[in-house]
C-alpha positions in Angstrom: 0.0 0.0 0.0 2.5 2.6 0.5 4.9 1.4 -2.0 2.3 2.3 -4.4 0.4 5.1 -2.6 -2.8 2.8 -2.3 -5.6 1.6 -0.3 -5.2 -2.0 0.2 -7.9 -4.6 1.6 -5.5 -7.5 2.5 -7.3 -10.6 2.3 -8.9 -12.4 4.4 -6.2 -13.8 7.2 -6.1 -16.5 9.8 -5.4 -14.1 12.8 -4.6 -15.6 16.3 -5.3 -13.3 19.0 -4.1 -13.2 22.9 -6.2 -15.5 24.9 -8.6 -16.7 22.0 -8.6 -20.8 21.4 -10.1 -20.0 18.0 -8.7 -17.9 15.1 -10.8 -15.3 13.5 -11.1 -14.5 9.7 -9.9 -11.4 9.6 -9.6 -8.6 6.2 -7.4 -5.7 7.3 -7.5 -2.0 5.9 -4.1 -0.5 5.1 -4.1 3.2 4.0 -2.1 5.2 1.7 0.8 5.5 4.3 1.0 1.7 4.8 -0.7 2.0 8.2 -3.8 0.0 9.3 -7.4 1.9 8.7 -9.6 -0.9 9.6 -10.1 -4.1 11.1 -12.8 -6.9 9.9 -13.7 -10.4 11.4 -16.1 -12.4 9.3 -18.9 -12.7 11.0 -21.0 -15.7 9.7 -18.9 -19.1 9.7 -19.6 -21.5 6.7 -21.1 -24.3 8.8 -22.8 -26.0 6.0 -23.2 -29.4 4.0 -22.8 -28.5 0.1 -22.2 -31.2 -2.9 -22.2 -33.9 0.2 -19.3 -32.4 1.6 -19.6 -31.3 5.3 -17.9 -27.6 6.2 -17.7 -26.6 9.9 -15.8 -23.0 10.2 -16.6 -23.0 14.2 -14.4 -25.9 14.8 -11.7 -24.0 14.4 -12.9 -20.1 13.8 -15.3 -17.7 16.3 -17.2 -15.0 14.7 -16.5 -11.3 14.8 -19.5 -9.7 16.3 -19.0 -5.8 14.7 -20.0 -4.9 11.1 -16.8 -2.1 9.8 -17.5 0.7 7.5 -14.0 2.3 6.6 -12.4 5.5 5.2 -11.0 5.4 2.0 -9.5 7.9 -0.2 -12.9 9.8 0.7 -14.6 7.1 -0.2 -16.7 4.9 2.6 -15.7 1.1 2.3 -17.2 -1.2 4.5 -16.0 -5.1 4.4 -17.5 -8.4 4.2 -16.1 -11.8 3.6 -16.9 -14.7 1.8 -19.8 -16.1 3.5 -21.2 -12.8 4.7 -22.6 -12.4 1.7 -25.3 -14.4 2.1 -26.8 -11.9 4.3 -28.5 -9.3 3.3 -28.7 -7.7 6.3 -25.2 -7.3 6.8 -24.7 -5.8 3.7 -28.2 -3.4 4.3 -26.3 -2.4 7.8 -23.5 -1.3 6.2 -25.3 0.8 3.9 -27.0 2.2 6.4 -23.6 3.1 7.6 -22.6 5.4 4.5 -20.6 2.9 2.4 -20.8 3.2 -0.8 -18.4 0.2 -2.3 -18.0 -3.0 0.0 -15.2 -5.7 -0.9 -15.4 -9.3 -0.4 -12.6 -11.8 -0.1 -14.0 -15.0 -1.1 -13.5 -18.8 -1.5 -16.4 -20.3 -3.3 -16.7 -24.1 -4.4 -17.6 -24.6 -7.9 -21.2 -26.0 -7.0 -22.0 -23.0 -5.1 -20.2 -20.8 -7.4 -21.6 -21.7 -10.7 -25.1 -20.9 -9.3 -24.8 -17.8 -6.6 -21.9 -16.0 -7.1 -23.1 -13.9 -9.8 -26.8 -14.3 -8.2 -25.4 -12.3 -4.9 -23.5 -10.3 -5.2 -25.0 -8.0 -8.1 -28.0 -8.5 -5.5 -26.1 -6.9 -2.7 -25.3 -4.1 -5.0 -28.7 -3.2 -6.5 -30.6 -3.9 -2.9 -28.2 -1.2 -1.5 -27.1 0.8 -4.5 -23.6 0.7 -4.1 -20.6 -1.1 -5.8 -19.3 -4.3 -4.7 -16.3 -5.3 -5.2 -15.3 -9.5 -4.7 -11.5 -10.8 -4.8 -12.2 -15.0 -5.5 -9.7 -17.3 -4.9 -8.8 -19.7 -7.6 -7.5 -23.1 -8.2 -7.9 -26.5 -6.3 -6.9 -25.1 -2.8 -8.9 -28.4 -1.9 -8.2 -31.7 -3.0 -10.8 -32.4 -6.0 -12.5 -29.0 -4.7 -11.5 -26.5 -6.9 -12.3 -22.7 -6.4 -15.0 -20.8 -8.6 -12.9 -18.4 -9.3 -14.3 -15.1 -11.1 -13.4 -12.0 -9.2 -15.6 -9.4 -10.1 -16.8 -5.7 -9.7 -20.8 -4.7 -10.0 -21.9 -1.0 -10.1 -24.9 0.2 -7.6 -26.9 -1.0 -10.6 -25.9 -4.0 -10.7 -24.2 -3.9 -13.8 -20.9 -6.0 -13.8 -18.1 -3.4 -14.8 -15.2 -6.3 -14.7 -15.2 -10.2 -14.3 -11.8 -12.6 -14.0 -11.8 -15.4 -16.2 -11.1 -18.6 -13.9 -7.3 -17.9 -13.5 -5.3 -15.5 -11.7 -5.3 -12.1 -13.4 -5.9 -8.1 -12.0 -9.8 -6.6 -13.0 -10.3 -2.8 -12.5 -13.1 -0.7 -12.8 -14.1 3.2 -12.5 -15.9 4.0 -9.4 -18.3 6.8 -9.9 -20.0 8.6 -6.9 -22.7 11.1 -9.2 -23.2 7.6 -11.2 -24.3 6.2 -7.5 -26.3 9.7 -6.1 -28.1 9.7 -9.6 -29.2 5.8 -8.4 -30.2 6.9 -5.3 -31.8 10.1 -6.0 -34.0 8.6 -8.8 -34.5 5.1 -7.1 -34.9 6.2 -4.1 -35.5 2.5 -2.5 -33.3 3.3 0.8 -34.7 6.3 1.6 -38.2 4.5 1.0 -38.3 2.1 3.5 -40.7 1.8 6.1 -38.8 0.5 9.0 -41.7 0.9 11.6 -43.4 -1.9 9.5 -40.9 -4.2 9.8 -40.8 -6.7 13.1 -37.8 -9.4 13.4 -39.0 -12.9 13.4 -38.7 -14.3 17.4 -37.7 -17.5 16.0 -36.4 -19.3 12.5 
């Protein structure tokens, strides 16, 4: 980041902290300057059975408990990863918050990949008009279980401006903030919710 004057998301890491058994999944912030802006830990854990293949992130992961909207080069970043995406009221949170581009560091399977990537994460970028930006891992990081691959970047329209091929490469894309007020100005779907409608479920 400071060799080249940039903001950097780095990752997801495995980060082991003082008097924690587990590790957390943790994205880091660095800033023009090379220092740290912002600290993420994912906080859904893939505890799932996908293609007949049982995952279980909480054997050996805890979950963060704090969504993280960031400064960035005046822009408002806030961060997810992987799994998080799933949750649309993570990403509405963060919104809420004032980002207006959210990154996601991601490992999806093929099986899921094929089907949802795509699916998700333009629909976290038109549901909260903002850009999305995902990093995917690629290549068999599993035996037989190779990575969907196809890093991408969708406007608050849902429009993808850049997509990887399966293999590693660099995407880039223009971010636009009168292209996103002109979104929210004329499509006004944030400002038009009725949140004294809405009631939380007590139970699943």
């Amino acid at each position: 980041a400071r060799t080249h004057g940039i903001t950097l998301v780095g990752g997801s890491i495995a980060e082991r902290r003082d008097g924690r058994e587990k590790l957390s999944n943790t994205s880091i912030v660095f800033d023009p300057e090379g220092e740290i802006a912002a600290v993420y830990r994912k906080i859904h854990l893939f505890d799932v059975e996908v293609g007949g293949v049982v995952y279980r992130e909480s054997e050996a992961e805890e979950p963060g408990d704090q969504p993280v909207v960031a400064d960035a080069e005046d822009w408002k970043l806030g961060l997810t990863v992987c799994y998080d995406v799933r949750f649309p009221e993570l990403y509405r949170i963060l919104a809420l918050e004032g980002a207006e581009l959210v990154t996601v560091p991601a490992h999806f399977t093929t099986p899921t990949g094929k089907d949802h990537w795509h699916v998700l994460l333009r629909a976290r970028a038109i549901e909260n008009q903002l850009y999305v930006a995902a990093a995917a891992q690629v290549g068999e990081t599993l035996r037989g279980k190779p990575a969907y691959g196809r890093s991408l970047i969708a406007d608050p329209w849902g429009l993808v401006l850049a997509q990887a091929p399966d293999e590693e490469t660099v995407i880039a894309a223009e971010l636009d903030r009168a292209h996103l007020r002109d979104i929210r100005t004329k499509l006004p779907s944030l400002a038009n919710r009725q949140v004294d409608a809405y009631r939380w479920p007590t139970r699943v």
